[in-house]
C-alpha positions as a LaTeX table, in Angstrom:
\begin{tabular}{lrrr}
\hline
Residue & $x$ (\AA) & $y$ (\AA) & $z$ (\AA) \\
\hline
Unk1 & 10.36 & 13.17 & 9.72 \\
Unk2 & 7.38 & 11.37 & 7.84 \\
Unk3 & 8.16 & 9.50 & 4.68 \\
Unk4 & 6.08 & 11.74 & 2.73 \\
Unk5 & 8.09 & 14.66 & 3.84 \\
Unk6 & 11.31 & 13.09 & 3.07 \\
Unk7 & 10.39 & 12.41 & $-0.22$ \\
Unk8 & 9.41 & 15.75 & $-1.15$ \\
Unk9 & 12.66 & 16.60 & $-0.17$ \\
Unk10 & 14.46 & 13.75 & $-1.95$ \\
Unk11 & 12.23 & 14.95 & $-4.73$ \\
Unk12 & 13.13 & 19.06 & $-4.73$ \\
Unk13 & 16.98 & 17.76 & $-4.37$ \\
Unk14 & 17.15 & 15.66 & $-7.22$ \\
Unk15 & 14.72 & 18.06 & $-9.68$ \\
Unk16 & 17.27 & 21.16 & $-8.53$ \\
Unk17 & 20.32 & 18.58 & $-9.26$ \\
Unk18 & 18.58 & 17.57 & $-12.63$ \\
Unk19 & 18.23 & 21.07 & $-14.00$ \\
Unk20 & 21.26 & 22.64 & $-12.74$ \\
Unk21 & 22.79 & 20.07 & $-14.37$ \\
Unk22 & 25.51 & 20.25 & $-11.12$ \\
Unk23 & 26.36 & 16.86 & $-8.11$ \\
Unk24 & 24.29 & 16.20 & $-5.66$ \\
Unk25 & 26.72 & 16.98 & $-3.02$ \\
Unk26 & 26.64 & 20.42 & $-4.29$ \\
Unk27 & 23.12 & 20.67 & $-3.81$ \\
Unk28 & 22.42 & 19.37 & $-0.47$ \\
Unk29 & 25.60 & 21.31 & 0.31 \\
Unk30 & 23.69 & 24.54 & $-0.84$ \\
Unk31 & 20.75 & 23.61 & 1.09 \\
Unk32 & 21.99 & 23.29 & 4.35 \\
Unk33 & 24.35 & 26.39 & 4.03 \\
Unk34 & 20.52 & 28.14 & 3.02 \\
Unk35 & 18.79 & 27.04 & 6.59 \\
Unk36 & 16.57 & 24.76 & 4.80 \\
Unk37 & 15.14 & 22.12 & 6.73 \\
Unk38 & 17.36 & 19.21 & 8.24 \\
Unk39 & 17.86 & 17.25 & 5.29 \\
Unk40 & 17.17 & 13.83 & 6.81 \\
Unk41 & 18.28 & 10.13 & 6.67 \\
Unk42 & 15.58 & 8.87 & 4.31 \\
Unk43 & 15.51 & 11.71 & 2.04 \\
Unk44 & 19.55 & 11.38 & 1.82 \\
Unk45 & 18.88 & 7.63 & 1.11 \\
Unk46 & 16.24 & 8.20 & $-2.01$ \\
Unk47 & 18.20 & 10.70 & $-3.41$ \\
Unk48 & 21.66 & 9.12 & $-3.25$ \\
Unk49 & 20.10 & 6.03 & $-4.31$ \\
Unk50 & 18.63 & 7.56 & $-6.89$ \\
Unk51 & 21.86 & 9.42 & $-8.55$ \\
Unk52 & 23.74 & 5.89 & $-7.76$ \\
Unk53 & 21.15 & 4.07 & $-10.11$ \\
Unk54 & 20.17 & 6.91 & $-12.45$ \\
Unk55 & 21.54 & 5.31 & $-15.28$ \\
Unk56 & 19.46 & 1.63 & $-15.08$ \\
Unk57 & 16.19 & 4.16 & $-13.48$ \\
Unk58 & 15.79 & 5.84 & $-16.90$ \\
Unk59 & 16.98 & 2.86 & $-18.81$ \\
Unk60 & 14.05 & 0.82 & $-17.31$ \\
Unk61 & 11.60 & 3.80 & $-18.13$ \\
Unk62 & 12.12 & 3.61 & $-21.46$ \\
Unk63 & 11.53 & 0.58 & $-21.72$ \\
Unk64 & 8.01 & 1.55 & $-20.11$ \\
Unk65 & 7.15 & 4.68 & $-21.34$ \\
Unk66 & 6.58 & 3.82 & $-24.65$ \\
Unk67 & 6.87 & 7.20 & $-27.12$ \\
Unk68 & 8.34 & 8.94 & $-24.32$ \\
Unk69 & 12.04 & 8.77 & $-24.22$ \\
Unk70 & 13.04 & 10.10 & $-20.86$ \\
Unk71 & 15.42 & 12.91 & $-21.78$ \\
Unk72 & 12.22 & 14.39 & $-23.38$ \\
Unk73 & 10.06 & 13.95 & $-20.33$ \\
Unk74 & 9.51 & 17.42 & $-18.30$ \\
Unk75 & 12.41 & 17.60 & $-15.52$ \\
Unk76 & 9.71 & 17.04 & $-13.30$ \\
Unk77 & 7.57 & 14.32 & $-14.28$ \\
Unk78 & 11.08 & 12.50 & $-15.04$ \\
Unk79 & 12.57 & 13.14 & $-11.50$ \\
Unk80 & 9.16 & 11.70 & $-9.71$ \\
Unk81 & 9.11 & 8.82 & $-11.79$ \\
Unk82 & 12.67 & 7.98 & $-10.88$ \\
Unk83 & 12.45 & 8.54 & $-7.35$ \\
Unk84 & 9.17 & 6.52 & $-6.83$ \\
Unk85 & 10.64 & 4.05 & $-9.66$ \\
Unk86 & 13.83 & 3.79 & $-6.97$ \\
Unk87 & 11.90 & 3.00 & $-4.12$ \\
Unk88 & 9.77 & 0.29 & $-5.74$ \\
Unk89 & 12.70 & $-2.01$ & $-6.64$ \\
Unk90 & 15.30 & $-0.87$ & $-4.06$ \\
Unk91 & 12.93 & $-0.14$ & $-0.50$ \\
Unk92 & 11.90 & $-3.21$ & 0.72 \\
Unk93 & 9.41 & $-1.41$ & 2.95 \\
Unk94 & 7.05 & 0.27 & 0.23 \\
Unk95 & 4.91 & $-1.37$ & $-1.69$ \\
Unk96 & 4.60 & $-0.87$ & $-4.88$ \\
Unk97 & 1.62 & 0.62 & $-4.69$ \\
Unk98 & 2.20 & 3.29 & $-2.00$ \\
Unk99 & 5.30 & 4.45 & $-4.17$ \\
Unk100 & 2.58 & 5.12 & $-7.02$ \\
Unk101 & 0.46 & 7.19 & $-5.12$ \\
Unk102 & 3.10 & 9.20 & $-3.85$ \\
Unk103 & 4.68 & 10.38 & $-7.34$ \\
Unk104 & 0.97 & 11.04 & $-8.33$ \\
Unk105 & 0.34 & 13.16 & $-5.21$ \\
Unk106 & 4.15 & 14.79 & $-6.42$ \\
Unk107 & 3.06 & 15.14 & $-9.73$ \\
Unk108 & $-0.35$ & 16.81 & $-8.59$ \\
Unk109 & 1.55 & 19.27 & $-6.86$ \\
Unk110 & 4.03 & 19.97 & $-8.60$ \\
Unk111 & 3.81 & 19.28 & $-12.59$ \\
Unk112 & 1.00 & 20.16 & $-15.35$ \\
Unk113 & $-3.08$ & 19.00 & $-15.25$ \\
Unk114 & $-1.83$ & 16.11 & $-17.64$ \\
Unk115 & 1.13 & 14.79 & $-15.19$ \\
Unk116 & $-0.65$ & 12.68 & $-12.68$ \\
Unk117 & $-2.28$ & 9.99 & $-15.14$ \\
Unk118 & 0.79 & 10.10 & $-16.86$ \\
Unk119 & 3.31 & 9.07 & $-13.81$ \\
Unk120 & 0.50 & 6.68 & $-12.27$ \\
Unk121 & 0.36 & 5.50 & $-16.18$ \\
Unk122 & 4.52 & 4.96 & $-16.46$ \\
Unk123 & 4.27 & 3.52 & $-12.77$ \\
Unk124 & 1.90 & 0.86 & $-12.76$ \\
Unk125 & 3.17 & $-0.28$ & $-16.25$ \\
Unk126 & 6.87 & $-0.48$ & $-14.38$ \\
Unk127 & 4.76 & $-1.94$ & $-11.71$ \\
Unk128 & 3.51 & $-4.59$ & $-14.03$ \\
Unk129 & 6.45 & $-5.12$ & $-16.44$ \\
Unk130 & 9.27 & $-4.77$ & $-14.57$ \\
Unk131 & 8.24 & $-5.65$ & $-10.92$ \\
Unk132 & 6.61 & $-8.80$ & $-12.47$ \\
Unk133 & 10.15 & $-9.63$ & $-14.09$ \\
Unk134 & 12.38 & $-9.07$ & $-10.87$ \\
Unk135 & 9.85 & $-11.40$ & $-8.64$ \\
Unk136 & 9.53 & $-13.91$ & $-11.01$ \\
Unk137 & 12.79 & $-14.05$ & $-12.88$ \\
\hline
\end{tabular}
């Protein structure tokens, strides 16, 4: 499975987990018991990585998404920005960079005509603020 794939699934898991406001067991459970497609390693990865560092992801976009606290972000531009947000400090693998485009071609698909600048906006602020902390302090 391609890394874009798996993160669209990471993605759909965690926005269904977000809004159903039920465990992420539960919803991968439901998904394979529905024939969906194999639910792979790396999707598994970003989205139990993602639930295991929820807490710090959000607290971290705050503190980039100025005027935007993230309980008042749209389920769906919050869940891309925490996935791609996860793999940018915790997947050695993906730059920075490549994580950014990928929540903007997420938010493209899947979230309002305003959502794209707005994740690539949050993104390459984290990318600047935060990234620039963790390499250099």
């Amino acid at each position: 499975m391609r890394r874009r794939t798996a993160r669209k699934q990471a993605f759909l898991a965690l926005y269904q987990t977000d809004i159903n406001d039920r465990p992420l067991e539960d919803t991968l459970g439901r998904w394979s018991s529905s024939n969906q497609d194999e639910f792979r390693e790396y999707a598994r990865t970003l989205t139990e990585g993602v639930e295991r560092e929820r807490e710090d992801l959000d607290f971290r976009l705050s503190e980039v998404s100025i005027g935007w606290p993230v309980h008042r972000m749209s389920a769906v531009d919050r869940t891309i920005l925490r996935l791609a947000l996860y793999e940018m400090l915790y997947v050695e693998d993906v730059p920075a960079g490549v994580a950014i485009n990928e929540a903007v071609e997420l938010a493209t698909g899947f979230s309002s005509d305003e959502s794209p600048a707005f994740v690539g906006g949050v993104l390459r602020g984290a990318e600047t603020s935060i990234l620039g902390k963790v390499e250099h302090g």
